[in-house]
N, C-alpha and C positions, 0 to 999 in steps of 0.2 A: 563345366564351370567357366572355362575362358568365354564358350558363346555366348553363354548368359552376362557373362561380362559386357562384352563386345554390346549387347541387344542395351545393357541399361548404360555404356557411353554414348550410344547413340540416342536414346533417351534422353540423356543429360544434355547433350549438345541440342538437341530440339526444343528441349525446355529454356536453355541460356538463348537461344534466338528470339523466340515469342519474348521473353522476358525483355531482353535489348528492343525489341519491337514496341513493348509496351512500356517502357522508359521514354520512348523517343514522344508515343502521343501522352505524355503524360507532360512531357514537358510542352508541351502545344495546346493541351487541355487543362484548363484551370481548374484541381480539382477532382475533375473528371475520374481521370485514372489512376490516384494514390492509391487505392482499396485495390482497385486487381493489377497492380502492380505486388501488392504486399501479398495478395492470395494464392499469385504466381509462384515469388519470393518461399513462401511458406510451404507451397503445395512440392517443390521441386525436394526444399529439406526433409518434409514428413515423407515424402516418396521413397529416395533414396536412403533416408535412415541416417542423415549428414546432425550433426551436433548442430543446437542451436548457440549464438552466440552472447552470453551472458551477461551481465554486468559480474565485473571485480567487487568481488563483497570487502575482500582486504583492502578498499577504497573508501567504502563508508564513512561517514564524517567522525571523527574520534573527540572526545571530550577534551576542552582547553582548561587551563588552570590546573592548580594540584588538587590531586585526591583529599577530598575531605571526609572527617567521621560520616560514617552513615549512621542515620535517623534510627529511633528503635523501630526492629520490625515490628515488635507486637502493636505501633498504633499507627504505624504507617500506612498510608494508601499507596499500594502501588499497581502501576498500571501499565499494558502490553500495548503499545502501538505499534501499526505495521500496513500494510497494501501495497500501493504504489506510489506516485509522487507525490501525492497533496498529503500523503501522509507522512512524507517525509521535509527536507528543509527544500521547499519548492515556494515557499511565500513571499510575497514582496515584503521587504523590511525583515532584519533580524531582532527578537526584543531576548532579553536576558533577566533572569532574579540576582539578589544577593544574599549571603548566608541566612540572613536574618529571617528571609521568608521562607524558609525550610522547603525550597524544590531542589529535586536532586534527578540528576540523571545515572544511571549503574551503565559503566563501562570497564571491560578487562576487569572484572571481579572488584572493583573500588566504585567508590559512591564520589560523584561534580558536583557542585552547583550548577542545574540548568542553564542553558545558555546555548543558542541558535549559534552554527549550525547545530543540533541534534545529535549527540553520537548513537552509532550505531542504523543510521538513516542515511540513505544516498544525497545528494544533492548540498548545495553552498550556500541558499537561502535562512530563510527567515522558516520557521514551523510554525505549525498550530497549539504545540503543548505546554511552553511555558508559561502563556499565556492563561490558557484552561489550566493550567496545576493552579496558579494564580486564584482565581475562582474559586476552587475546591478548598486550597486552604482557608481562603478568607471565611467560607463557610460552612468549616468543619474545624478547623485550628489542627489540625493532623497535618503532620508533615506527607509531602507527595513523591512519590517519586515513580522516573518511570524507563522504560527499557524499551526500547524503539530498533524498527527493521523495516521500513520500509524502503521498498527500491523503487525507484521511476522506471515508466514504460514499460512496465510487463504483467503478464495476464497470470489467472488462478493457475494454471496450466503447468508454468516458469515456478511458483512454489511447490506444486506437487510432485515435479521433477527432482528428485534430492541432488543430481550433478551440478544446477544451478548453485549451491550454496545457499541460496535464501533462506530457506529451511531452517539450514545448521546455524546459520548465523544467529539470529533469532532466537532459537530453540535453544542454544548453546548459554545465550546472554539470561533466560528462563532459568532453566535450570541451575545456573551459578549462582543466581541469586534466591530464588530457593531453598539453597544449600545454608547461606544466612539468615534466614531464616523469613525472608521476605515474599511471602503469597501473593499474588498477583490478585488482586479482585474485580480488574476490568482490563476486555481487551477490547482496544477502540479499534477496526479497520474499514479502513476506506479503498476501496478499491471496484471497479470494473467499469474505467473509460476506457482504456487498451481492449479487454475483453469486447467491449461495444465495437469497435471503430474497426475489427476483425468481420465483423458481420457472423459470428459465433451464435449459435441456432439456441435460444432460451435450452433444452432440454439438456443439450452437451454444458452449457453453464450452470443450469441445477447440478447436473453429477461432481463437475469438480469444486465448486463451491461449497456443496454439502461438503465433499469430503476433504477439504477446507477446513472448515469451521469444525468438524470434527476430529482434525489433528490439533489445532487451535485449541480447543476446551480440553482435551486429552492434556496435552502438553501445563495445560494453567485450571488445576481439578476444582480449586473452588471458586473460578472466575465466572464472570457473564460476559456474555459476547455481547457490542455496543455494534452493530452490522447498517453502517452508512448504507444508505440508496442512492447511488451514483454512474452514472452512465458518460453526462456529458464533458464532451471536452471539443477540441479543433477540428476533428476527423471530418468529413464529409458524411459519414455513414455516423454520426453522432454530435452533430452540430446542435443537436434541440433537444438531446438524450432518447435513450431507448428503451419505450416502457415494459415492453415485453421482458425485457431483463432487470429494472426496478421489481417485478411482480416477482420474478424469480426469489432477489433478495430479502422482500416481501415476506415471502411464504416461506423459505429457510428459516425464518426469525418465528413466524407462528407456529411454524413443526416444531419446536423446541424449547423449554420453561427459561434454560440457562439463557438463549438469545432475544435481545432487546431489537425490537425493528427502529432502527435510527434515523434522523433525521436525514430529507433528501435534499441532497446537496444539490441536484438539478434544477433546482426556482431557484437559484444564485447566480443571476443574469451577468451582463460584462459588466455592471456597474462594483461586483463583487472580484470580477478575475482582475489579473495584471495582464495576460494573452490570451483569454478568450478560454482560460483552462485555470491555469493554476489562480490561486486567492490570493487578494491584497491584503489590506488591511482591513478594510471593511469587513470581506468576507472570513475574514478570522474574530472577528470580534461578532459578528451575526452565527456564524456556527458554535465558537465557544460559547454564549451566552446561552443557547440551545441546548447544546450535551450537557453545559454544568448543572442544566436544572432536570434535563433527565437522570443523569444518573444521582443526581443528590434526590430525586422523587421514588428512584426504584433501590436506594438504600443500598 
């Protein structure tokens, strides 16, 4: 047991070399070297069996104001968002409703009025959902509400892990509302520019995505999956997006009646991000306009 020790410290220290090696032209290389820097990075943790390091779910943006009545469930829309950062408050500009427009967000078992940041979502910006509840009620008169987990910077991978937390957090916020009687009948997620920017082989992203979307609809039994096509962001290895991994999302959506293949976010050029990734305004207003009429066409 010790030698085997011994043989993977030395190991270890082989790999922190290269690694320091390829830190140093990376910083010399514009570009260049971030992808096998991070392939290193990842290859030495998946090796040795090393914990990855998570985002804090007890971090998530929590609802501001006081708890207000929640909306009847029986004619309520309510709706699961979740992926990674543009699905959470990553937007430039925060916008907000007031009581009268009947948006709500469900946090710690109480119903908010919506309002950016997004509880239950990583990040300090502005989102995408108050705006789209926005939409849905104007043209449905049903109150909306909705229950959010998205985290920035991490792949399908990081949700399938349950030590992450993402999982529970989400599933957690599901379930309690639920319990009220409120059925989930669309789950929006936008996620795989982290998964891109890894250089991750279409066939390994089918698997854990399918089974994704499979705990996903499990978890929300009368819902549809709304399944963004999304790739692009900053990375070098997904500067113009990845279509090989769009198809993937693609084809998970036509395997299945409950999943709706959704709008790709990849033709939303920098005239639509704030950095070349996340959406300003524009592109919040060009995406919402999009899902409100998808999902008001597929009922």
């Amino acid at each position: 047991m010790r030698a085997v020790r011994r043989i993977l410290l030395v190991l270890l220290a082989m790999l922190v070399v290269a690694a320091i090696g390829l830190a140093a032209l990376a910083a010399t290389t514009p570009g260049g070297m971030q992808p096998a820097m991070r392939d290193v990075r990842r290859g030495v943790r998946e090796t040795l069996g090393l914990p990855k390091f998570w985002y804090d779910v007890r971090k998530v943006a929590k609802a501001s104001g006081a708890a207000v009545a929640c909306p009847d469930p029986a004619v309520t829309l309510t709706i699961v968002t979740g992926g990674q950062s543009n699905s959470g408050n990553s937007v430039e500009g925060r916008t907000a409703s007031d009581p009268g427009e009947q948006l709500f967000v469900f946090d710690a078992g109480k119903c908010f009025v919506a309002a950016d940041p997004m509880a239950g979502a990583s990040g300090k910006r502005g989102s995408l959902w108050p705006d789209l509840g926005r939409r849905l009620h104007a043209a449905t008169g049903r109150p909306v509400l909705f229950i959010n987990g998205g985290i920035g910077g991490f792949q399908v991978a990081d949700w399938l892990d349950r030590r992450s937390g993402y999982w529970d957090n989400l599933a957690g916020r599901v379930a309690a509302a639920r319990q009220l009687g409120f059925e989930p009948g669309w789950i929006l997620w936008h996620q795989g520019e982290t998964d891109a920017s890894t250089g991750i082989s279409p066939e390994r992203f089918e698997r854990e995505l399918g089974q994704l979307t499979r705990d996903l609809l499990a978890a929300a039994p009368r819902a549809k999956l709304y399944l963004f096509q999304t790739t692009l962001c900053s990375s070098p290895r997904n500067l113009a997006g990845v279509p090989p991994l769009r198809a993937v999302q693609q084809a998970i959506a036509d395997a299945n009646p409950r999943i709706v293949a959704g709008l790709n976010t990849d033709t939303l050029d920098g005239r639509y991000r704030w950095d070349g990734c996340h959406f300003n305004a524009a592109g919040r207003d060009a995406i919402n306009a999009e899902v409100a009429r998808d999902l008001l066409a597929a009922g």
